[in-house]
C-alpha positions in Angstrom: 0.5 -3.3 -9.0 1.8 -6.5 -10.8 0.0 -10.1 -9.9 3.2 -10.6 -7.2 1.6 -8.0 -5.4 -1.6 -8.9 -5.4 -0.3 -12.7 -4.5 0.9 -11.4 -1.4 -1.7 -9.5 -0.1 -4.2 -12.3 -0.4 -1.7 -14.4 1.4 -1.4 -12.3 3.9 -4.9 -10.8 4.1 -6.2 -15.2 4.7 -3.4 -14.9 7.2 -4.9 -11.9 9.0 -8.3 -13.3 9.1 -7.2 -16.9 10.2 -5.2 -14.9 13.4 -8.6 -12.4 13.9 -10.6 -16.1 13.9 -8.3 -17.8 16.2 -9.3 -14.7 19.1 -5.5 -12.7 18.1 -5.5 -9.3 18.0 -3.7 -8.0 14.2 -3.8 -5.1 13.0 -2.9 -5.5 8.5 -0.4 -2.8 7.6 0.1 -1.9 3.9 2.7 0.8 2.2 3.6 1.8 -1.1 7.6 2.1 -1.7 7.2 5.7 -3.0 10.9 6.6 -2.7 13.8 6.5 -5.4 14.1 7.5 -8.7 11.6 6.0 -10.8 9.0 7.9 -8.7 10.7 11.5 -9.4 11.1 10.2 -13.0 7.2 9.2 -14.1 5.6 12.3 -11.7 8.4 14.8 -14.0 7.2 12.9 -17.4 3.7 13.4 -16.3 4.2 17.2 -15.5 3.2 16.5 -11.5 4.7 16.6 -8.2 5.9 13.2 -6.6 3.4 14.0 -3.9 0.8 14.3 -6.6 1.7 11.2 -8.3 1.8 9.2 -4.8 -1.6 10.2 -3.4 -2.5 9.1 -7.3 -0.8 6.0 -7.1 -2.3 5.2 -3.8 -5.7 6.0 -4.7 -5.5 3.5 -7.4 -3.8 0.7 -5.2 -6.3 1.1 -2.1 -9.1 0.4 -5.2 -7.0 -2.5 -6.7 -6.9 -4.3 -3.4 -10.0 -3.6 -2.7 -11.6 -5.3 -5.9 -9.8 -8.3 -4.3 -11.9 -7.9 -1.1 -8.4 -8.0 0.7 -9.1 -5.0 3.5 -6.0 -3.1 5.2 -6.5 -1.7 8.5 -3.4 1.0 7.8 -2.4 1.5 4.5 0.3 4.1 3.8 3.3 5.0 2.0 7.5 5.5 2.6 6.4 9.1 1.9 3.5 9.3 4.5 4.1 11.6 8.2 3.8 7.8 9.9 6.5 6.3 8.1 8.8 9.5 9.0 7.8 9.2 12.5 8.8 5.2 12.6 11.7 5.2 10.7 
């Protein structure tokens, strides 16, 4: 994650808790962009499986946000069964 990232999901996340105040019902959704080459690239440098490097990458990420106390309800990735299943 780069600060841009982090930017928006504290914008966002004081969004979703000024709706949740206000009586709306929201529900914060979060994925990782885990398609495209640069993903296929770092897993082969790092002798890994995309899959392996995603559930790494998203371990790390869930952590990172959390640090910044900014709490997902959903948080997934272009790879995940969901994402498949909506798109």
């Amino acid at each position: 994650l780069h600060f841009g990232h982090i930017l928006e999901a504290v914008q966002t996340d004081i969004w979703v808790r000024f709706m949740r105040l206000a009586g709306h019902e929201c529900v914060y959704v979060c994925a990782d962009d885990t398609h495209g080459t640069p993903m296929m690239l770092k897993a082969q440098a790092e002798g890994i499986t995309p899959e392996a490097l995603i559930a790494g990458v998203a371990t790390e990420h869930r952590a990172t946000y959390a640090g910044f106390l900014i709490g997902h309800d959903l948080f997934h990735s272009t790879h995940s069964p969901e994402n498949r299943e909506m798109t």
